[in-house]
C-alpha positions as CSV (number, residue, x, y, z in Angstrom):
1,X,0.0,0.0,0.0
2,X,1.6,3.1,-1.3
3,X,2.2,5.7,2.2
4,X,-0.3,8.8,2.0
5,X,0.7,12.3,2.4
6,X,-0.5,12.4,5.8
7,X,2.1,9.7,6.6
8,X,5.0,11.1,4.5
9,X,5.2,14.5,6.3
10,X,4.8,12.4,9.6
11,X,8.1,10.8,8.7
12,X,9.3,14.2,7.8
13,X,8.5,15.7,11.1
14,X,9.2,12.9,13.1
15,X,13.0,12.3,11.7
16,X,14.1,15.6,11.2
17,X,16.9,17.2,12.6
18,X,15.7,20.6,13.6
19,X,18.5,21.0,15.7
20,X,21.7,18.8,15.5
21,X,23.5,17.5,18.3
22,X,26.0,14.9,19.9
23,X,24.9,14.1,23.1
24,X,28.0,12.7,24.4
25,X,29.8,15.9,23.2
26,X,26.9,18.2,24.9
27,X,27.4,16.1,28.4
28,X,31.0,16.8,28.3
29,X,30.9,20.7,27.3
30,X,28.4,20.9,30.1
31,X,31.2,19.4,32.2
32,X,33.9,22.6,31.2
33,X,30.7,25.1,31.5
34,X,30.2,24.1,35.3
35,X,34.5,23.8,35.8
36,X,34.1,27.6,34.7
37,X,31.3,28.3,37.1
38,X,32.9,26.8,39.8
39,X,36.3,28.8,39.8
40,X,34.6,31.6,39.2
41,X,32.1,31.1,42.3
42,X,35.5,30.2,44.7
43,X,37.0,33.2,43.3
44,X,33.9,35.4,44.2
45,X,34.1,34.3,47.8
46,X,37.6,34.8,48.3
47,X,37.2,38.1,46.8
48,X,34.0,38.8,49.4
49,X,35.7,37.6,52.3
50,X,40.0,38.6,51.4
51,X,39.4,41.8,49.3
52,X,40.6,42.0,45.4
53,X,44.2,40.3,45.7
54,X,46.2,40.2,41.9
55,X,47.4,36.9,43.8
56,X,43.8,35.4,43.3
57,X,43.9,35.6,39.7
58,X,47.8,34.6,39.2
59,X,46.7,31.4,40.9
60,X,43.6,30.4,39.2
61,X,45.3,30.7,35.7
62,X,48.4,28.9,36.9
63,X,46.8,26.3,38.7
64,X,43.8,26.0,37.3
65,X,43.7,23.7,33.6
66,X,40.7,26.1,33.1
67,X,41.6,29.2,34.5
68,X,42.6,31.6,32.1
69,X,39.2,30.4,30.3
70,X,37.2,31.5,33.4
71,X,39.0,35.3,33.7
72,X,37.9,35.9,30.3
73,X,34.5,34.4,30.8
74,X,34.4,37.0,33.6
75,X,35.2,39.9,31.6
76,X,34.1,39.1,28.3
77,X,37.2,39.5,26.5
78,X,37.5,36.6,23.8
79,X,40.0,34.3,23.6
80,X,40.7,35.8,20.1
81,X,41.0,39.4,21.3
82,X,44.0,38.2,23.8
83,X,45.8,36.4,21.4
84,X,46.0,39.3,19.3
85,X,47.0,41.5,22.0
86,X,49.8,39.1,23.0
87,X,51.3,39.4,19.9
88,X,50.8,43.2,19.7
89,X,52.7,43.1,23.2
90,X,55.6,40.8,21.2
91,X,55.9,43.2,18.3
92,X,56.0,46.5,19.9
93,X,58.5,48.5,22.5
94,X,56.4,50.4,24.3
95,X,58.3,51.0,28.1
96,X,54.7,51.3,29.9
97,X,53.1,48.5,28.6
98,X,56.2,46.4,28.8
99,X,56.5,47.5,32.8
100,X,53.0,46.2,32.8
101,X,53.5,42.9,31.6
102,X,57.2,42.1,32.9
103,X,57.9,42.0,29.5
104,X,61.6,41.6,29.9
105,X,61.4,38.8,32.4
106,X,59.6,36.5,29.5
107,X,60.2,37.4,25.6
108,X,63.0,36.4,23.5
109,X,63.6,38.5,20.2
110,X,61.6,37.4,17.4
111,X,62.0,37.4,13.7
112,X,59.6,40.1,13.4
113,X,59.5,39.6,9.3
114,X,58.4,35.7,10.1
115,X,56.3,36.7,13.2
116,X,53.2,33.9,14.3
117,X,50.6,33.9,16.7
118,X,50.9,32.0,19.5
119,X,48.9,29.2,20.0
120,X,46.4,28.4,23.2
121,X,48.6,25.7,24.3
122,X,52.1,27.8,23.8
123,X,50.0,30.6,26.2
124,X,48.7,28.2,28.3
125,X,52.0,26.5,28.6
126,X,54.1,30.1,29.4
127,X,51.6,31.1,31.9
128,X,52.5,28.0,34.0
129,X,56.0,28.1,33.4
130,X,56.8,31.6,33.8
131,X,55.4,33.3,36.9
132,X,56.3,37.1,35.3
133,X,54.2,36.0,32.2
134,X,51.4,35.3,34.4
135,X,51.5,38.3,36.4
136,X,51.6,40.6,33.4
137,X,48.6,39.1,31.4
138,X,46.5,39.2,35.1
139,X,48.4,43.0,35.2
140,X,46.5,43.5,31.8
141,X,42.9,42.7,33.3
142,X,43.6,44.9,36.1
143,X,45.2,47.8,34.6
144,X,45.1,47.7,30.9
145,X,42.8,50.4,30.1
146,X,45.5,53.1,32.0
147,X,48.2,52.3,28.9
148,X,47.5,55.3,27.3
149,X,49.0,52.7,24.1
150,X,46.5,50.2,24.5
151,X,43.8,53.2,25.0
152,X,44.5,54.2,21.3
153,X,45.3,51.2,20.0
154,X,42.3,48.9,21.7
155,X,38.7,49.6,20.3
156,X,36.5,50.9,22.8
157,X,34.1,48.2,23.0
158,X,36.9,46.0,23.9
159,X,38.8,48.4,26.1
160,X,35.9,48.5,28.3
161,X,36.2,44.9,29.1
162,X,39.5,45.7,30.8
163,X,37.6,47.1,34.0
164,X,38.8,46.1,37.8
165,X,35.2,46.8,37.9
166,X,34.6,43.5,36.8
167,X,37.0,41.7,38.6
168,X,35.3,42.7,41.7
169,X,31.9,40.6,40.4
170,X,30.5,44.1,40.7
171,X,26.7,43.6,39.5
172,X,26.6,46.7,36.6
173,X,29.8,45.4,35.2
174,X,28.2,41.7,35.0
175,X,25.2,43.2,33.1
176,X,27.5,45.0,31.1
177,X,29.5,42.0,29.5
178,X,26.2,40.4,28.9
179,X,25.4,42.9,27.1
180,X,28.9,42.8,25.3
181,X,28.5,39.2,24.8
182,X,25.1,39.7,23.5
183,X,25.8,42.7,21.3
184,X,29.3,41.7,19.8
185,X,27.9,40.6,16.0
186,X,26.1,43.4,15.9
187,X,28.8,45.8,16.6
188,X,31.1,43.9,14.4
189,X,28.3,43.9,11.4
190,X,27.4,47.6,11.5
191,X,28.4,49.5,8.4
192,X,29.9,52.6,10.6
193,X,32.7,50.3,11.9
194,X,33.6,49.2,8.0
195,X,36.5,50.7,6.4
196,X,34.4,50.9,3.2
197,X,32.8,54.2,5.2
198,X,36.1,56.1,6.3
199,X,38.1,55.3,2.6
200,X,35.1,56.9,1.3
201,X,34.6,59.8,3.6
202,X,38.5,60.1,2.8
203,X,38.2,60.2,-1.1
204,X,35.0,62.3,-0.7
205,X,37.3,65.0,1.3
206,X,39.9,65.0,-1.3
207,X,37.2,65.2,-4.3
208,X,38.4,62.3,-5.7
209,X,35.8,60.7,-8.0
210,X,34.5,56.8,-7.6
211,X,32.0,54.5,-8.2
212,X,30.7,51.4,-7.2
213,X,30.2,48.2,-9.5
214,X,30.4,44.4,-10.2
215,X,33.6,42.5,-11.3
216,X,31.5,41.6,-14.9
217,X,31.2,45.3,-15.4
218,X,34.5,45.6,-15.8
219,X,35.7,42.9,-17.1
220,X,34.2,40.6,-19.8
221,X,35.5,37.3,-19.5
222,X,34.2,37.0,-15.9
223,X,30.3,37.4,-16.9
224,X,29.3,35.1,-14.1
225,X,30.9,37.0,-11.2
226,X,29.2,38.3,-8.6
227,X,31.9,40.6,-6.6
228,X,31.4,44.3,-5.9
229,X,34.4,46.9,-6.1
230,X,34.2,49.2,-3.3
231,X,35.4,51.8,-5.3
232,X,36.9,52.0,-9.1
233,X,38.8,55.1,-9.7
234,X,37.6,57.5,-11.3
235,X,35.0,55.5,-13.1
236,X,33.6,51.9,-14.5
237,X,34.6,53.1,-18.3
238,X,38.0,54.3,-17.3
239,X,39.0,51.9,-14.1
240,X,42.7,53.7,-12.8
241,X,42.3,52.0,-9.3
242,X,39.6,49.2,-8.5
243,X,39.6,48.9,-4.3
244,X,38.2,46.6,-2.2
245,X,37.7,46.8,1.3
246,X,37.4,44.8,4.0
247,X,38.4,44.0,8.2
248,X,38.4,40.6,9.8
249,X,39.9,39.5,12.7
250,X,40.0,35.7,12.5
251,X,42.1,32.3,13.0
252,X,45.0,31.6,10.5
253,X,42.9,29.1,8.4
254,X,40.5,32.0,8.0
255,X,42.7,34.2,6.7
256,X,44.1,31.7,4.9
257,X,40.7,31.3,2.8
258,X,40.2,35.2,2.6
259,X,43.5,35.4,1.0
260,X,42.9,32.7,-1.8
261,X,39.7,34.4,-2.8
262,X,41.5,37.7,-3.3
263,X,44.5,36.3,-4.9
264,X,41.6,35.0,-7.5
265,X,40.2,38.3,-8.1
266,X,43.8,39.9,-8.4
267,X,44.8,37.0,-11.2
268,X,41.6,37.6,-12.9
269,X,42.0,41.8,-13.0
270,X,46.0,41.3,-13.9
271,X,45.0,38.5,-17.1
272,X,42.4,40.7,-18.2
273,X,44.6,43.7,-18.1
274,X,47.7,41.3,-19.9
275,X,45.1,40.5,-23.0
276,X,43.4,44.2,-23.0
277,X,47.6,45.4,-23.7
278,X,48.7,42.5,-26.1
């Protein structure tokens, strides 16, 4: 007997994977989620009961397998965000900032021209192994936002994270990285904080004329490609300058991925160009 409708979008609805999930994976995470909690709860205590000791949070990230997870749970800075600011630290000679972070007790000079990020695990494993290290990345929780380099070299939605505010579990500050946790894509997605909108303001300032247009516009063996220019220089029947813009702060392999896409475009411009001279 041949299944009716009825009973086909049963099987539909009763099989489908509205949301996908690994329930041995979600058990575990839950297991890291409440390690998180639970230094941070010990932490609050001793902080209620002792005062705001630096010593408190040298400790938890140097004894604790999790702890450096949990300070920037309770501050909302990303992971991400301090691994860039590590290797800003590494790269620049600033005397303030490196007082801060006891820079000279910890780096060896780089190659700055074959420079990498370090890793979670190479952080992870300095922290332990290098008290100084330790003390200057708790140092940057408590008193980054004073570096007048880190003030102008931090955005300000990230800057505000660095608050001993927060370290204190004061309750403003906790609604305030919600909200910073919360709000984050949204900040990163608005089209004021795109450098599409200050190059423009820029070429608008020095009257320079522009306009905006699709890669087949300009070239005709690429009919089927769908990637606006920013800005073509002076204009789509006389290209001089073909820009595109664009700001991502992302892991290695991401990069890696942006950077073949581009390399793409920039083959395709440069061929066209070869054939349009021959």
């Amino acid at each position: 007997m041949k299944p009716t409708s009825e009973a086909k979008f049963k099987t539909v609805i009763d099989k489908n994977t509205f949301y996908f999930f690994n329930p041995v994976f979600e058990e575990k995470y839950e297991g890291y989620l409440n390690s998180l909690k639970d230094i941070l709860l010990v932490l609050k205590n001793n902080i209620e009961t002792q005062g705001l000791k630096k010593d408190f949070f040298e400790q938890i990230i140097i004894e604790k397998e999790n702890g450096l997870r949990a300070l920037l749970a309770l501050t909302g800075f990303s992971n991400e965000m301090l691994k860039r600011l590590t290797t800003i630290i590494r790269v620049v000679d600033d005397k303030e900032l490196n007082d801060l972070v006891y820079k000279k007790e910890w780096f060896r000079r780089e190659d700055i021209s074959n420079l990498k990020e370090w890793s979670d695990s190479q952080i992870s494993k300095l922290i332990k192994e290098n008290k100084f290290f330790a003390k200057g990345v708790v140092n940057i929780f408590f008193e980054g936002s004073t570096i007048p380099f880190l003030t102008k070299t931090i955005p300000l939605f990230e800057l505000k994270k660095l608050s001993i505010s927060k370290l204190r579990f004061e309750l403003p500050e906790m609604i305030d990285t919600i909200i910073r946790y919360k709000e984050k894509g949204s900040y990163s997605g608005m089209k004021e904080n795109n450098p599409e909108i200050l190059i423009e303001e820029i070429l608008n300032r020095l009257n320079i004329s522009f306009e905006k247009g699709d890669l087949k516009e300009l070239i005709k063996n690429a009919p089927v490609s769908k990637r606006t220019m920013d800005f073509i220089i002076p204009d789509k029947q006389n290209p001089l300058i073909i820009i595109e813009s664009s700001f991502l702060a992302t892991t290695s392999s991401g990069q890696g991925d942006k950077s073949k896409t581009e390399n793409s475009i920039d083959n395709l411009i440069n061929h066209t160009i070869l054939k349009q001279s021959l």
